[in-house]
PDB file with SEQRES, HELIX, SHEET and CRYST1 records, atoms N, CA, C and O in Angstrom:
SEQRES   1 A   76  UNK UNK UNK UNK UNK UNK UNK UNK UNK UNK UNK UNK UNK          
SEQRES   2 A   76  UNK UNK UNK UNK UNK UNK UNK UNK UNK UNK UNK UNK UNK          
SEQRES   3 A   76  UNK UNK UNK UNK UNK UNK UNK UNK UNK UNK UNK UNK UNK          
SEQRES   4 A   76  UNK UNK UNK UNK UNK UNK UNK UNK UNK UNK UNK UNK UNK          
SEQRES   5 A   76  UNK UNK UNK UNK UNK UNK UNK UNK UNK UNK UNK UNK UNK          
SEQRES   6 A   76  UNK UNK UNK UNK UNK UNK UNK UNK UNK UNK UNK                  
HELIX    1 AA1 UNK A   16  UNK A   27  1                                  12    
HELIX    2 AA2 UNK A   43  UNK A   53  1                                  11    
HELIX    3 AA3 UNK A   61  UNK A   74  1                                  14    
CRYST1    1.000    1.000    1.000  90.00  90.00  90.00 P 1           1          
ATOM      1  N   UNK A   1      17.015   5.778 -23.233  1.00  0.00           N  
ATOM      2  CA  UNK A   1      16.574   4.799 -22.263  1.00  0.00           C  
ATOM      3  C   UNK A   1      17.648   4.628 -21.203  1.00  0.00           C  
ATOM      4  O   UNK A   1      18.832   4.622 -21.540  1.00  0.00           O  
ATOM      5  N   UNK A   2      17.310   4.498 -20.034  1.00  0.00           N  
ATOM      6  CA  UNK A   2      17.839   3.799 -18.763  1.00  0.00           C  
ATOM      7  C   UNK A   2      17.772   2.748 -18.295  1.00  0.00           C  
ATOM      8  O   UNK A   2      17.065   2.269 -17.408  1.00  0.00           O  
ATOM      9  N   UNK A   3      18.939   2.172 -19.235  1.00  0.00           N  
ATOM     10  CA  UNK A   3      19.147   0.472 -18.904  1.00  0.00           C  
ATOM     11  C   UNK A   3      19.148  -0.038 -17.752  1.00  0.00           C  
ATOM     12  O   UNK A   3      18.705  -1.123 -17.376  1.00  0.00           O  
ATOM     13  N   UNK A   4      20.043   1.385 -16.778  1.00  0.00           N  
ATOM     14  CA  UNK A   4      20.709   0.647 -15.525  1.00  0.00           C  
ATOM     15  C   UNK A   4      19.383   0.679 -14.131  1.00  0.00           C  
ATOM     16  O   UNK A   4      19.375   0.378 -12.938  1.00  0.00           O  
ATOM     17  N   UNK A   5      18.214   1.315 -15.289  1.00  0.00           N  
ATOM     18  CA  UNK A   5      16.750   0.996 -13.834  1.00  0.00           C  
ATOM     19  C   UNK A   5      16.162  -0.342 -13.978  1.00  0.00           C  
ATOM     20  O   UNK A   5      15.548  -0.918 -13.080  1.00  0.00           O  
ATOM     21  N   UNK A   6      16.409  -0.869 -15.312  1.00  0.00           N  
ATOM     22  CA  UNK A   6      16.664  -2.552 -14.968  1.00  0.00           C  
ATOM     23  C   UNK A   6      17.387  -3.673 -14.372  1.00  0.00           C  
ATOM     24  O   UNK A   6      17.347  -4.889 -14.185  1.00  0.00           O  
ATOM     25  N   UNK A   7      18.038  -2.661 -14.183  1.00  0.00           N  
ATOM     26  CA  UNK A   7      19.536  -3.713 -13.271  1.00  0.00           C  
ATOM     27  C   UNK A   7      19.183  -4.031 -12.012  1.00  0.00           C  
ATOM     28  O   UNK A   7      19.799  -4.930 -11.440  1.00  0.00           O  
ATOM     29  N   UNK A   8      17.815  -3.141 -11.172  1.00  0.00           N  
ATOM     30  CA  UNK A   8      17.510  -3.200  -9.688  1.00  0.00           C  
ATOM     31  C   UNK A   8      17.019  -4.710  -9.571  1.00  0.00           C  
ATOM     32  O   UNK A   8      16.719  -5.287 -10.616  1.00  0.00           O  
ATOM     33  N   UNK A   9      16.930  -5.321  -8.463  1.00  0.00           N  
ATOM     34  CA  UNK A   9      17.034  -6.515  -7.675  1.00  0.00           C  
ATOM     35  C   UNK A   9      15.428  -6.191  -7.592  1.00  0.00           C  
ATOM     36  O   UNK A   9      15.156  -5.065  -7.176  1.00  0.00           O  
ATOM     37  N   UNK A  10      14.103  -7.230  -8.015  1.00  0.00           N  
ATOM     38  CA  UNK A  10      12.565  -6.923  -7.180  1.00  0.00           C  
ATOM     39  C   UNK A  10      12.541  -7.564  -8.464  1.00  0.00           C  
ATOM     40  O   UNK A  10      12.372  -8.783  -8.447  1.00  0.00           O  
ATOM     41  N   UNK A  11      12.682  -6.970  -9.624  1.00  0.00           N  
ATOM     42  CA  UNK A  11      11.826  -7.156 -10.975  1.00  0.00           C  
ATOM     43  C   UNK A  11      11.679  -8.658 -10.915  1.00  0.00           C  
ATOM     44  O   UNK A  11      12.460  -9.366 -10.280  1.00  0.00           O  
ATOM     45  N   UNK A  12      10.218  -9.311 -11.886  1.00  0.00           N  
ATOM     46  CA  UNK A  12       9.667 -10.097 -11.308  1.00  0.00           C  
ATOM     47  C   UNK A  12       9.121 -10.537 -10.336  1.00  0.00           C  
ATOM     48  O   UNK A  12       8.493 -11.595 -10.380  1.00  0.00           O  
ATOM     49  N   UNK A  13       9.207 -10.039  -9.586  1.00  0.00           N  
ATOM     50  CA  UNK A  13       8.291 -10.018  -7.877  1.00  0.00           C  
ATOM     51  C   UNK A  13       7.609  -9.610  -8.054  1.00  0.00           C  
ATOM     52  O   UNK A  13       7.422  -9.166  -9.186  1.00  0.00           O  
ATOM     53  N   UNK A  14       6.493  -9.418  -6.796  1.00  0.00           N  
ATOM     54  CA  UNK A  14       5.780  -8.791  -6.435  1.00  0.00           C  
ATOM     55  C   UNK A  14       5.740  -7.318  -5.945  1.00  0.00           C  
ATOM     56  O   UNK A  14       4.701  -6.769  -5.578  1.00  0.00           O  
ATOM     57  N   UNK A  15       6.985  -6.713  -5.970  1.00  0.00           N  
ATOM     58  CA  UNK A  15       8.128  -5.727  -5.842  1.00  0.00           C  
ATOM     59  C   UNK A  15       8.501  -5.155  -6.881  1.00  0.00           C  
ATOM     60  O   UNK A  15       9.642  -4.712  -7.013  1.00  0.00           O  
ATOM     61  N   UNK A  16       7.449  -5.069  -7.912  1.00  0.00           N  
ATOM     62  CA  UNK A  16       8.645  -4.835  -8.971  1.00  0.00           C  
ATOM     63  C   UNK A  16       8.205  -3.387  -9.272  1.00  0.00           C  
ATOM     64  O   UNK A  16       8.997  -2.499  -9.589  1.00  0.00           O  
ATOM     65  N   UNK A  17       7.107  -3.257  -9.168  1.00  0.00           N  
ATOM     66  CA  UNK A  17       6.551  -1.386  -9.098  1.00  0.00           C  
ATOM     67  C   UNK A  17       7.430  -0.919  -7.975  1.00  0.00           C  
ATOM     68  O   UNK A  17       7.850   0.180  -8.336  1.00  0.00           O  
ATOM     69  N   UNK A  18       7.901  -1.201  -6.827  1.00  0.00           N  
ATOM     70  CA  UNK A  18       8.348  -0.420  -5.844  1.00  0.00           C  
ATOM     71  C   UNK A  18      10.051  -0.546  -6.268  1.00  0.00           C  
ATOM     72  O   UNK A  18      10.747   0.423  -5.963  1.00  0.00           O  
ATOM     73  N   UNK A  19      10.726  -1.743  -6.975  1.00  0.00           N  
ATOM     74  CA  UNK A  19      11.638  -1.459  -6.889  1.00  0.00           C  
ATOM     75  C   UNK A  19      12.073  -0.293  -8.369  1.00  0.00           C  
ATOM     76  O   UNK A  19      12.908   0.600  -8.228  1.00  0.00           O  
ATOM     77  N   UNK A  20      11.475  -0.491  -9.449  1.00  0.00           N  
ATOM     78  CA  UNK A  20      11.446   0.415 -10.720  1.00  0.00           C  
ATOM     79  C   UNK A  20      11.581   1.884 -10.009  1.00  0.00           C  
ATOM     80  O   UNK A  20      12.566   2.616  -9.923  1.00  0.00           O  
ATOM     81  N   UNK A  21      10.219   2.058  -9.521  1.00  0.00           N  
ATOM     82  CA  UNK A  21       9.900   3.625  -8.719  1.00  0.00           C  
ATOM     83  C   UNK A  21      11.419   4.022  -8.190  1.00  0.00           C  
ATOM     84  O   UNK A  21      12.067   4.983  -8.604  1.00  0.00           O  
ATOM     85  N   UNK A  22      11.877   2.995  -7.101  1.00  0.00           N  
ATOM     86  CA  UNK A  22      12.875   3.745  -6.447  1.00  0.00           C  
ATOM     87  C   UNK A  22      14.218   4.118  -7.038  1.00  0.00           C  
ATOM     88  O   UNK A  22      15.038   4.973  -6.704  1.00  0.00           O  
ATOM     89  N   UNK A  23      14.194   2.896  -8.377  1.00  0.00           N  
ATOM     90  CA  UNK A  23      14.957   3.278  -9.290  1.00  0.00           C  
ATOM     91  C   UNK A  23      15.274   4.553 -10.105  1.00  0.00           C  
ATOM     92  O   UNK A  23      16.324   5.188 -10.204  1.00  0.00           O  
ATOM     93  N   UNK A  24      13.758   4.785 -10.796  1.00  0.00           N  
ATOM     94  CA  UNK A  24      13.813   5.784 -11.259  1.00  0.00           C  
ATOM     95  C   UNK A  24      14.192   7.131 -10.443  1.00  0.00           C  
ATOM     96  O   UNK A  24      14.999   7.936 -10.908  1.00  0.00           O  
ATOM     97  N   UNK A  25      13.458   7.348  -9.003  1.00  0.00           N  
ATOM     98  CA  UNK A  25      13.998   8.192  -8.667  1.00  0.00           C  
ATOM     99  C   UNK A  25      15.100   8.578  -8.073  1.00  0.00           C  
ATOM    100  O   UNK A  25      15.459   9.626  -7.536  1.00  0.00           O  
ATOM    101  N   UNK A  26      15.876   6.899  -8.378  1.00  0.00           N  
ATOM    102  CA  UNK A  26      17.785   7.064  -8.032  1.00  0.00           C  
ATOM    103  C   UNK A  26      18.331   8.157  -9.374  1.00  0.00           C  
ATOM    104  O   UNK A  26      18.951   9.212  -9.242  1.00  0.00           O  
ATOM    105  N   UNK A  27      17.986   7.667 -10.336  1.00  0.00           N  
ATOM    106  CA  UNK A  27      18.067   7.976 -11.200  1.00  0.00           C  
ATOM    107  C   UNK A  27      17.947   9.747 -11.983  1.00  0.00           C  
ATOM    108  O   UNK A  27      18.669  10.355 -12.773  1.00  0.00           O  
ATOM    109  N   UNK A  28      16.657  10.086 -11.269  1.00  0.00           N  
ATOM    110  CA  UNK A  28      16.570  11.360 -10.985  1.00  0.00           C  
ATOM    111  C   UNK A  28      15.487  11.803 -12.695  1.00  0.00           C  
ATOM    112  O   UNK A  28      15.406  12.827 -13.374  1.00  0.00           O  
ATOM    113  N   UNK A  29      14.723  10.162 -12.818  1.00  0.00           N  
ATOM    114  CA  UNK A  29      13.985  10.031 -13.890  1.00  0.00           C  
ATOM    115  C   UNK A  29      12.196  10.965 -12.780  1.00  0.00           C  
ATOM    116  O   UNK A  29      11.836  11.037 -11.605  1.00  0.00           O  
ATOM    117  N   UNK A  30      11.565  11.542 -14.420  1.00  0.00           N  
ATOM    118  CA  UNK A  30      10.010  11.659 -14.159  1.00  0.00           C  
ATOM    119  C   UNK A  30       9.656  10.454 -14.674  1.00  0.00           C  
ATOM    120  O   UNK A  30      10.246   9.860 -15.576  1.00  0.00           O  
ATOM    121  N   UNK A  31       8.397   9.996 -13.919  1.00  0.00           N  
ATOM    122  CA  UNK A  31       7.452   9.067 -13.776  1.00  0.00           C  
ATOM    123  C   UNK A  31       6.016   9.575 -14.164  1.00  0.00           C  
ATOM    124  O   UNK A  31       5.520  10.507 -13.532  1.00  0.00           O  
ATOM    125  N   UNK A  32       5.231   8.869 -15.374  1.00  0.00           N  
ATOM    126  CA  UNK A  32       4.005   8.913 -15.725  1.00  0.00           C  
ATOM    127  C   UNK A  32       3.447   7.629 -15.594  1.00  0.00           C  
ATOM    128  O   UNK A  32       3.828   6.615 -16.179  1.00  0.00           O  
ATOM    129  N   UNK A  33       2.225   7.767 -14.534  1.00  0.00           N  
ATOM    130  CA  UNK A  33       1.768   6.452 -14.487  1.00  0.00           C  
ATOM    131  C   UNK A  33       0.535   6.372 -15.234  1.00  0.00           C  
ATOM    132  O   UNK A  33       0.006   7.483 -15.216  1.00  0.00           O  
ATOM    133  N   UNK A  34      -0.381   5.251 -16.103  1.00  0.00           N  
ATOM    134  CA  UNK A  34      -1.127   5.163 -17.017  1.00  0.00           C  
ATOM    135  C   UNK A  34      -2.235   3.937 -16.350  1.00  0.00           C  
ATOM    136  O   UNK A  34      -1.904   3.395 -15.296  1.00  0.00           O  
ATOM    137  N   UNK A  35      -3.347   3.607 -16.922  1.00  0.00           N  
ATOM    138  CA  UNK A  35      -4.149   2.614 -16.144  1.00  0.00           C  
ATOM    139  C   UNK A  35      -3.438   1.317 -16.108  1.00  0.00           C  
ATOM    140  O   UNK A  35      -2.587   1.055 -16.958  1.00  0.00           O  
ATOM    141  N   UNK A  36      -3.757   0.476 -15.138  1.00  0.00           N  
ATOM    142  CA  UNK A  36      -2.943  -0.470 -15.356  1.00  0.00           C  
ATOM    143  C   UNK A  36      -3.888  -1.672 -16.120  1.00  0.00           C  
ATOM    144  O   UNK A  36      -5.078  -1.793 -16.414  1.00  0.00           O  
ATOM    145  N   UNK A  37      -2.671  -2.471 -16.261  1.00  0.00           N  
ATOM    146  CA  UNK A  37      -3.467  -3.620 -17.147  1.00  0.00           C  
ATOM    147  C   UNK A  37      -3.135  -5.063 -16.918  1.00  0.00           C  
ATOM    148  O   UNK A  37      -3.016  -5.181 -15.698  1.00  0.00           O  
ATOM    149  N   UNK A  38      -2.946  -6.112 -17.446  1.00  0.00           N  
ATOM    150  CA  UNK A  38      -2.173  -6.959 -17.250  1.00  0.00           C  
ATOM    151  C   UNK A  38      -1.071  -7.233 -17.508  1.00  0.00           C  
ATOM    152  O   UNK A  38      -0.518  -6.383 -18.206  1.00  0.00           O  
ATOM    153  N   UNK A  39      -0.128  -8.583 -17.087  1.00  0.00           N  
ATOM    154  CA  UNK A  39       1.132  -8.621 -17.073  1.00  0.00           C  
ATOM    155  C   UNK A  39       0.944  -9.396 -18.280  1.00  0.00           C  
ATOM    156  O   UNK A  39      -0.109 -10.015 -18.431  1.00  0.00           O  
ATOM    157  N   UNK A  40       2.007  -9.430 -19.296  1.00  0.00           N  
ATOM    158  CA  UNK A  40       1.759 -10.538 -19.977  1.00  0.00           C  
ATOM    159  C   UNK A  40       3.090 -10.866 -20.183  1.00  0.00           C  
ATOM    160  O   UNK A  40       3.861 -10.180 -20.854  1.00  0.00           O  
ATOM    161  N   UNK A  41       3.404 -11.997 -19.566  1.00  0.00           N  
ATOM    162  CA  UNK A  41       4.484 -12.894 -19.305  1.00  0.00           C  
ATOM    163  C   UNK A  41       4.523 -14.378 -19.438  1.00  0.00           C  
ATOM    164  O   UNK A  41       5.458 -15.062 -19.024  1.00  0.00           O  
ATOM    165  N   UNK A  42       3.448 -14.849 -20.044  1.00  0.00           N  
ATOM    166  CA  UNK A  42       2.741 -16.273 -20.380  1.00  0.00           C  
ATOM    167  C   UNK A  42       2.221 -15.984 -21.605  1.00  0.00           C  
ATOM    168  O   UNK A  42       1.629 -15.010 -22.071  1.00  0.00           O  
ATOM    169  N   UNK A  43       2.778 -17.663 -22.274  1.00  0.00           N  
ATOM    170  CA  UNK A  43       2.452 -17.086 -23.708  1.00  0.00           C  
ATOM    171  C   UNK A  43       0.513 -16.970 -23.793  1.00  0.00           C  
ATOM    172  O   UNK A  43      -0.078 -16.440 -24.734  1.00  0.00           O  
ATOM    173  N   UNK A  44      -0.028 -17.472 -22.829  1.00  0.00           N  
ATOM    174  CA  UNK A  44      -1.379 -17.438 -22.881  1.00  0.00           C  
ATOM    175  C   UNK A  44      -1.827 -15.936 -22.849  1.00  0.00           C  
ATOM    176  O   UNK A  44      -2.813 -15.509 -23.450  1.00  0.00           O  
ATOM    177  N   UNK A  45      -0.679 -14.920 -21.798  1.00  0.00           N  
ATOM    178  CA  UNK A  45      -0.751 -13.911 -21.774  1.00  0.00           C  
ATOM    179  C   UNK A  45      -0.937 -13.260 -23.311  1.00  0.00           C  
ATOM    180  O   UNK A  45      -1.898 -12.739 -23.878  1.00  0.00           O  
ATOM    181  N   UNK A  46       0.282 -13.509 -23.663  1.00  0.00           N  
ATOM    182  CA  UNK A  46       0.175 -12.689 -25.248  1.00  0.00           C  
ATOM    183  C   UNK A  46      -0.362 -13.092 -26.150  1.00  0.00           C  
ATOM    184  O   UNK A  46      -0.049 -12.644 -27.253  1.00  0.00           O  
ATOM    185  N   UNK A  47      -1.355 -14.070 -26.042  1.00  0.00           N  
ATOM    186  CA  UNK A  47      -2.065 -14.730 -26.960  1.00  0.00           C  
ATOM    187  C   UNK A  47      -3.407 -13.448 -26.902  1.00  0.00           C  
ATOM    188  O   UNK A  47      -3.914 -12.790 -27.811  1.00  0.00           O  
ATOM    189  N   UNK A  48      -3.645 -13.473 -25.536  1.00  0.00           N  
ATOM    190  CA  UNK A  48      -4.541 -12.841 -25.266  1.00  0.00           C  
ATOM    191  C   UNK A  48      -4.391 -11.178 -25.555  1.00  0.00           C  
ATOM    192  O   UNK A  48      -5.411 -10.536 -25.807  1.00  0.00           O  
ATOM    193  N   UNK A  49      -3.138 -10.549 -25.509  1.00  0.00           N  
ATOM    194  CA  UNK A  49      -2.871  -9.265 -26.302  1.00  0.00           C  
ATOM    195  C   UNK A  49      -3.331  -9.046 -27.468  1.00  0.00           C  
ATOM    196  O   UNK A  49      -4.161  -8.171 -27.715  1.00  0.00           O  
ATOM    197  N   UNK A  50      -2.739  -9.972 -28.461  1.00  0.00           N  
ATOM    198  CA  UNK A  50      -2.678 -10.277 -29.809  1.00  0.00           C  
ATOM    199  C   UNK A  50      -4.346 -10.232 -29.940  1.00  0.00           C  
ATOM    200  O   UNK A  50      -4.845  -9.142 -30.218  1.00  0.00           O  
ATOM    201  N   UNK A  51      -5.257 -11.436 -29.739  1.00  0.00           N  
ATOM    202  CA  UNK A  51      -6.995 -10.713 -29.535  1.00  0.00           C  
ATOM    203  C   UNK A  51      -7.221  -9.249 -29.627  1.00  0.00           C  
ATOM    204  O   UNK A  51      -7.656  -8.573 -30.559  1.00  0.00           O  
ATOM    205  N   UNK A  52      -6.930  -9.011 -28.765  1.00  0.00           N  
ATOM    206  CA  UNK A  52      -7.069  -7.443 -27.823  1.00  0.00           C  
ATOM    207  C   UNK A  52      -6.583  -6.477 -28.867  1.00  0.00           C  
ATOM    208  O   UNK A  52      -7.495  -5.883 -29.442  1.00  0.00           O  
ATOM    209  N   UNK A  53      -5.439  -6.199 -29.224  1.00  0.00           N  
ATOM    210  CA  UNK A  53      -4.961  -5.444 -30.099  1.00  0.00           C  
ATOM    211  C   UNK A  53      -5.124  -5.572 -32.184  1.00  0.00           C  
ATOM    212  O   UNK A  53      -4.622  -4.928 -33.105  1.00  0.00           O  
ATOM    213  N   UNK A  54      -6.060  -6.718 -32.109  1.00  0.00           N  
ATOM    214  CA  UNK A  54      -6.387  -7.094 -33.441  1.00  0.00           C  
ATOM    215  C   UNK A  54      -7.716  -5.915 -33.773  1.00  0.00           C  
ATOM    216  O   UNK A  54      -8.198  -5.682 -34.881  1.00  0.00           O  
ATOM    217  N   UNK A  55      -8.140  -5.240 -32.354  1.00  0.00           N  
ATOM    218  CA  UNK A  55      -9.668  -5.098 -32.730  1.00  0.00           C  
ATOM    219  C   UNK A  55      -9.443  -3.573 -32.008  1.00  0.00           C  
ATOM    220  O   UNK A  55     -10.403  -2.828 -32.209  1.00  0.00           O  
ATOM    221  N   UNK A  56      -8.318  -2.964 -31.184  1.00  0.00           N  
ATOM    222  CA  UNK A  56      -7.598  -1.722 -31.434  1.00  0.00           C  
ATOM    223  C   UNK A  56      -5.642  -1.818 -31.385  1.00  0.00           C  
ATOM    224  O   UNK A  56      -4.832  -1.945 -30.467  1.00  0.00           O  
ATOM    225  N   UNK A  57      -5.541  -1.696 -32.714  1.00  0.00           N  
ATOM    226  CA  UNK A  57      -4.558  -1.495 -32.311  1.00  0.00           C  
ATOM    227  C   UNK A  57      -3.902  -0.152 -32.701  1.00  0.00           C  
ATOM    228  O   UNK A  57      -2.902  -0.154 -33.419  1.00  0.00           O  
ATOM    229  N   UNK A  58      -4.332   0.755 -32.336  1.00  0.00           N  
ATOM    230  CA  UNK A  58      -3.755   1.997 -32.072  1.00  0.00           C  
ATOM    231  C   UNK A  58      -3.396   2.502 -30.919  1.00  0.00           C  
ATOM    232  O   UNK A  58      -3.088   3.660 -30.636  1.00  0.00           O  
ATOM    233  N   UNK A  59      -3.472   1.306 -30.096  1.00  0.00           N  
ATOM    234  CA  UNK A  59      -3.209   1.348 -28.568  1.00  0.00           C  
ATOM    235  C   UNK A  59      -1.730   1.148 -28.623  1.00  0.00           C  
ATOM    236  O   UNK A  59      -0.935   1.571 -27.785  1.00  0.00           O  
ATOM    237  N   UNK A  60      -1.414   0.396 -29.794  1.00  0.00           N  
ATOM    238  CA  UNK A  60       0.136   0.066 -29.305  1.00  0.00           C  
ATOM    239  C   UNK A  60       0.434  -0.288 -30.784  1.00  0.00           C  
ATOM    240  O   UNK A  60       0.273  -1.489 -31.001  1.00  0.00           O  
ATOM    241  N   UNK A  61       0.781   0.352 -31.734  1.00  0.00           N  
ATOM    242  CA  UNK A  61       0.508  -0.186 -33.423  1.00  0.00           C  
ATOM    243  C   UNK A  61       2.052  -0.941 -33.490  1.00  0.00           C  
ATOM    244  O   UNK A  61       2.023  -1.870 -34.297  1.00  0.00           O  
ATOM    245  N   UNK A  62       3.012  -0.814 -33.021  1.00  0.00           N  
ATOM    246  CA  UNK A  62       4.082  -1.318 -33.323  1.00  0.00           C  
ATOM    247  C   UNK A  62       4.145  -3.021 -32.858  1.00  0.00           C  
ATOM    248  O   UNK A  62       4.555  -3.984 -33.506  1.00  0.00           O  
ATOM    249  N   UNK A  63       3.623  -2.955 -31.613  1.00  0.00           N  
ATOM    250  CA  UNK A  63       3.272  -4.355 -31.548  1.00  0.00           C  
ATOM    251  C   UNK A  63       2.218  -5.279 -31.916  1.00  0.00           C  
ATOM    252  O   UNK A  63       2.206  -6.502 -32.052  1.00  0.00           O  
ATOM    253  N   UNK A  64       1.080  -4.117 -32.076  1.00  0.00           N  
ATOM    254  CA  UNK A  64       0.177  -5.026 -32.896  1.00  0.00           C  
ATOM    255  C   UNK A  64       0.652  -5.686 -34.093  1.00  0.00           C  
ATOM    256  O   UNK A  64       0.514  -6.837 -34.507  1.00  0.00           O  
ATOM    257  N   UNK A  65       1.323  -4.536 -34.599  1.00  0.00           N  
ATOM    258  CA  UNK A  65       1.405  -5.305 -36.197  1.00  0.00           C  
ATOM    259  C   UNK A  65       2.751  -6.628 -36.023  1.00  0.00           C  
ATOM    260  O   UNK A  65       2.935  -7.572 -36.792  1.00  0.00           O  
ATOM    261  N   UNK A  66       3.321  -6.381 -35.110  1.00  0.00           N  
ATOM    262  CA  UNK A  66       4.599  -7.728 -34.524  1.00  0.00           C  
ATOM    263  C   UNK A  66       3.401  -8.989 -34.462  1.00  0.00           C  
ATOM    264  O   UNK A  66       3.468  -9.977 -35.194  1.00  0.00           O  
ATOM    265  N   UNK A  67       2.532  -8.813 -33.668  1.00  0.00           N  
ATOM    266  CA  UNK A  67       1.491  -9.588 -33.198  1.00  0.00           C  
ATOM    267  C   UNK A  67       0.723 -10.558 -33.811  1.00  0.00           C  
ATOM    268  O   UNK A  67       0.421 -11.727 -33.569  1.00  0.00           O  
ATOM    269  N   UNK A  68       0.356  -9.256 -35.187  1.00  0.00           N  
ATOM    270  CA  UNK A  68      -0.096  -9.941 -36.108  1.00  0.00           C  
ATOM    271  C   UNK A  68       0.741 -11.007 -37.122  1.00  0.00           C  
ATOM    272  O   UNK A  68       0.334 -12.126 -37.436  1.00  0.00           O  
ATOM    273  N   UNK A  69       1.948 -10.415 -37.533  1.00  0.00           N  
ATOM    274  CA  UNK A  69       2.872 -11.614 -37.747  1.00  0.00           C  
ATOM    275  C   UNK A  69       3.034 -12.827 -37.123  1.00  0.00           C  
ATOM    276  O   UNK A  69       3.105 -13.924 -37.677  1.00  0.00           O  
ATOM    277  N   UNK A  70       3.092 -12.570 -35.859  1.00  0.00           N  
ATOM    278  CA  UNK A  70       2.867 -13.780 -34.638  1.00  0.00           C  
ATOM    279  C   UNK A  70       1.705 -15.260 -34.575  1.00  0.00           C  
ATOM    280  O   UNK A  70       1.871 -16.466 -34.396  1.00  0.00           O  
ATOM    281  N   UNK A  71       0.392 -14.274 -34.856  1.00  0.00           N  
ATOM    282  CA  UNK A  71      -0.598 -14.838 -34.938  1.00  0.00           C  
ATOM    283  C   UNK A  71      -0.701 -15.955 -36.327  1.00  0.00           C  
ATOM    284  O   UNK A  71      -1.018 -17.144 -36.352  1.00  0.00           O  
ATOM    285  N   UNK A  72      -0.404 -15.279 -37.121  1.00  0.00           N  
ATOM    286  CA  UNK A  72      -0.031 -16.012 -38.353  1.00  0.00           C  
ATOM    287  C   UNK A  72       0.766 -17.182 -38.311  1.00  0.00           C  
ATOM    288  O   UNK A  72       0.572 -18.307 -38.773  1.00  0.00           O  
ATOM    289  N   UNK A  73       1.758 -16.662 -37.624  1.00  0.00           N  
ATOM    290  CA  UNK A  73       2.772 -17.877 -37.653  1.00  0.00           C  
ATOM    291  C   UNK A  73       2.412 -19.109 -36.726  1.00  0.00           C  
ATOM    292  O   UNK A  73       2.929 -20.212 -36.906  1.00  0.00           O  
ATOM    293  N   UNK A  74       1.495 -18.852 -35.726  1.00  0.00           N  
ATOM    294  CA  UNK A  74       1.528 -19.408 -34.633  1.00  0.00           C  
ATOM    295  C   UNK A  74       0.326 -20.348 -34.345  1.00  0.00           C  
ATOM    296  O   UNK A  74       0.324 -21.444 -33.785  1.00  0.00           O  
ATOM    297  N   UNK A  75      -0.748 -19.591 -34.905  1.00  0.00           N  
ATOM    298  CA  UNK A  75      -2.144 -19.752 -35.262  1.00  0.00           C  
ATOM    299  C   UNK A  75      -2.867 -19.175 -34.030  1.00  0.00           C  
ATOM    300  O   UNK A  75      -3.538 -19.980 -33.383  1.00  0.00           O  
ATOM    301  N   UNK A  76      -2.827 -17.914 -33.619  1.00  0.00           N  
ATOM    302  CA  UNK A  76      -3.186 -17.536 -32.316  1.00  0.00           C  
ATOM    303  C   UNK A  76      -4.842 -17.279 -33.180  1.00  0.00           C  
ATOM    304  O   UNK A  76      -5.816 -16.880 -32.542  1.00  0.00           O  
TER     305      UNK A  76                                                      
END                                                                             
């Protein structure tokens, strides 16, 4: 991993795809882009993951199963 393409100034903005991108290609990283989805940065956000990934989670199994611990604990 490339810590230091987090270090760029945007993230959290509205900027934050353009500043990553230019990062990466400071960096001299390849870029795969995938569909996009939502941000989830509110816990309402990840409440709403946790749903989502209860019913596939082979989309992302490492966090589902975090998730599901979550849910438990949390009562999502």
């Amino acid at each position: 991993m490339q810590a230091e393409l987090f270090d760029t100034q945007g993230i959290g903005t509205g900027r934050a795809f353009d500043s990553l991108m230019a990062g990466a290609r400071g960096l001299g990283l390849r870029v795969a882009l995938t569909e996009t989805g939502y941000d989830v940065d509110e816990a309402e956000d990840l409440a709403r993951l946790a749903r989502e990934l209860r019913f596939f989670p082979h989309r992302a199994p490492r966090t589902a199963a975090w998730l599901a611990r979550q849910s438990e604990l949390r009562g999502w």
